[in-house]
C-alpha positions in Angstrom: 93.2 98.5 55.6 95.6 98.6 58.2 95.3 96.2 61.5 96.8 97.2 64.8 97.5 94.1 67.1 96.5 94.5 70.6 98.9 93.7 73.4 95.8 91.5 75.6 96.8 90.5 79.2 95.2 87.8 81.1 93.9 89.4 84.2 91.5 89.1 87.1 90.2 91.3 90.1 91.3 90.3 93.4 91.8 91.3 97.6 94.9 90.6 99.0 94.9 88.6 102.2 97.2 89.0 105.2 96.7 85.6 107.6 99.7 85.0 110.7 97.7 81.5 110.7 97.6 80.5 107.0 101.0 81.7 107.0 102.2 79.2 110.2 99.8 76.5 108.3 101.3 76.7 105.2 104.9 76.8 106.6 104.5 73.5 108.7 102.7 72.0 105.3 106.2 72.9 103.3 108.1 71.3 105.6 106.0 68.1 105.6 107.4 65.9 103.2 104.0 63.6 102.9 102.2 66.4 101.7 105.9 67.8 99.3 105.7 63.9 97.9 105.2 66.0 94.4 107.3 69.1 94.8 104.7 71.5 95.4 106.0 75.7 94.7 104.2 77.1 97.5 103.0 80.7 96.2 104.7 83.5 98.5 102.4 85.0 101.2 102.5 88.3 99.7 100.8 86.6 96.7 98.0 85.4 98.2 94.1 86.6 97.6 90.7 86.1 97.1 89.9 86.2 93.5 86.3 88.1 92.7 86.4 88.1 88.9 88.3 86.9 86.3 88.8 89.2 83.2 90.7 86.8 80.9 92.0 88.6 77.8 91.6 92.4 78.2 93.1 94.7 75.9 95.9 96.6 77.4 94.4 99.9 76.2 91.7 99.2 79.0 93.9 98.5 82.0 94.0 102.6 82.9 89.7 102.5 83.4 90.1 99.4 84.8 92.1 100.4 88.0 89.9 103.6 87.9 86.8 101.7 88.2 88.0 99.2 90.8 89.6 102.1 92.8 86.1 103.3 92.7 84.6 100.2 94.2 87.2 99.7 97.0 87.3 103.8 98.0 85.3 103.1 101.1 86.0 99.7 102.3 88.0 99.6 104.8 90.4 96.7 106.0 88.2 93.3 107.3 88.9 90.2 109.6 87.9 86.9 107.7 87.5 83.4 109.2 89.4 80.8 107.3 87.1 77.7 107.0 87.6 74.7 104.9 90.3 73.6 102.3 90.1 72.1 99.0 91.7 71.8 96.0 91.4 71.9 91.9 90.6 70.9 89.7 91.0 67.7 91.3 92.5 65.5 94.1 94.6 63.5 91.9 96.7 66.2 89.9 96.0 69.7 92.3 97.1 72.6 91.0 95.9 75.1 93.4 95.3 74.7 97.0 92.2 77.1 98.6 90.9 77.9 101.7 87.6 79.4 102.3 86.8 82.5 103.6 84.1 83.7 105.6 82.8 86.9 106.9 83.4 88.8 103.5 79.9 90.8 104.0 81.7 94.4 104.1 83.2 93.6 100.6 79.7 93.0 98.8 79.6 96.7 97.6 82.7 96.6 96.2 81.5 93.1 94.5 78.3 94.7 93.2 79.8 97.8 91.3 82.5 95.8 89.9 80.1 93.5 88.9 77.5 96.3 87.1 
């Protein structure tokens, strides 16, 4: 019996998000050296998004229907505005790891949330 090892790759689904203000925000916060008192690595702006699934391990052999099927999903959505509301972090206050903001306003992406989710 042969056994072929799959290359698996830890993925999720997520929107990328464009904010001028969490940008300036998050600039100012670097610079602050009360809130740098542990050497925070800021993640790049061009990295930020809101996740809407995560996948964990998925075969690599399933990553070409996976971007057909969320291509699908996005097809008609065009881009959104969002309000930024509220900030928090996990998984706790006394060793964050990640630093969110909420969103609000994300109604025109629920379509795209529903057939991703079926």
């Amino acid at each position: 019996m042969k056994m072929f090892n799959q290359i698996m790759k830890r993925l999720f689904i997520g929107i990328p998000i464009q904010s001028g203000t969490a940008r300036q925000l998050t600039q100012g916060w670097s610079m602050d050296r009360s809130i740098n008192i542990n050497r925070i690595a800021w993640t790049r702006p061009e990295n930020w998004h809101a996740t809407f699934f995560f996948l964990s391990a998925t075969a690599e052999s399933q990553l070409t229907l996976l971007e057909q099927l969320i291509d699908e999903a996005f097809n008609d959505i065009e881009p959104i505005t969002i309000q930024l509301n509220g900030l928090g972090v996990f998984p706790d206050k006394g060793k964050p790891r990640i630093l969110w903001v909420g969103l609000e306003n994300l109604e025109p992406l629920l379509p795209a949330y529903g057939a991703l989710d079926d």
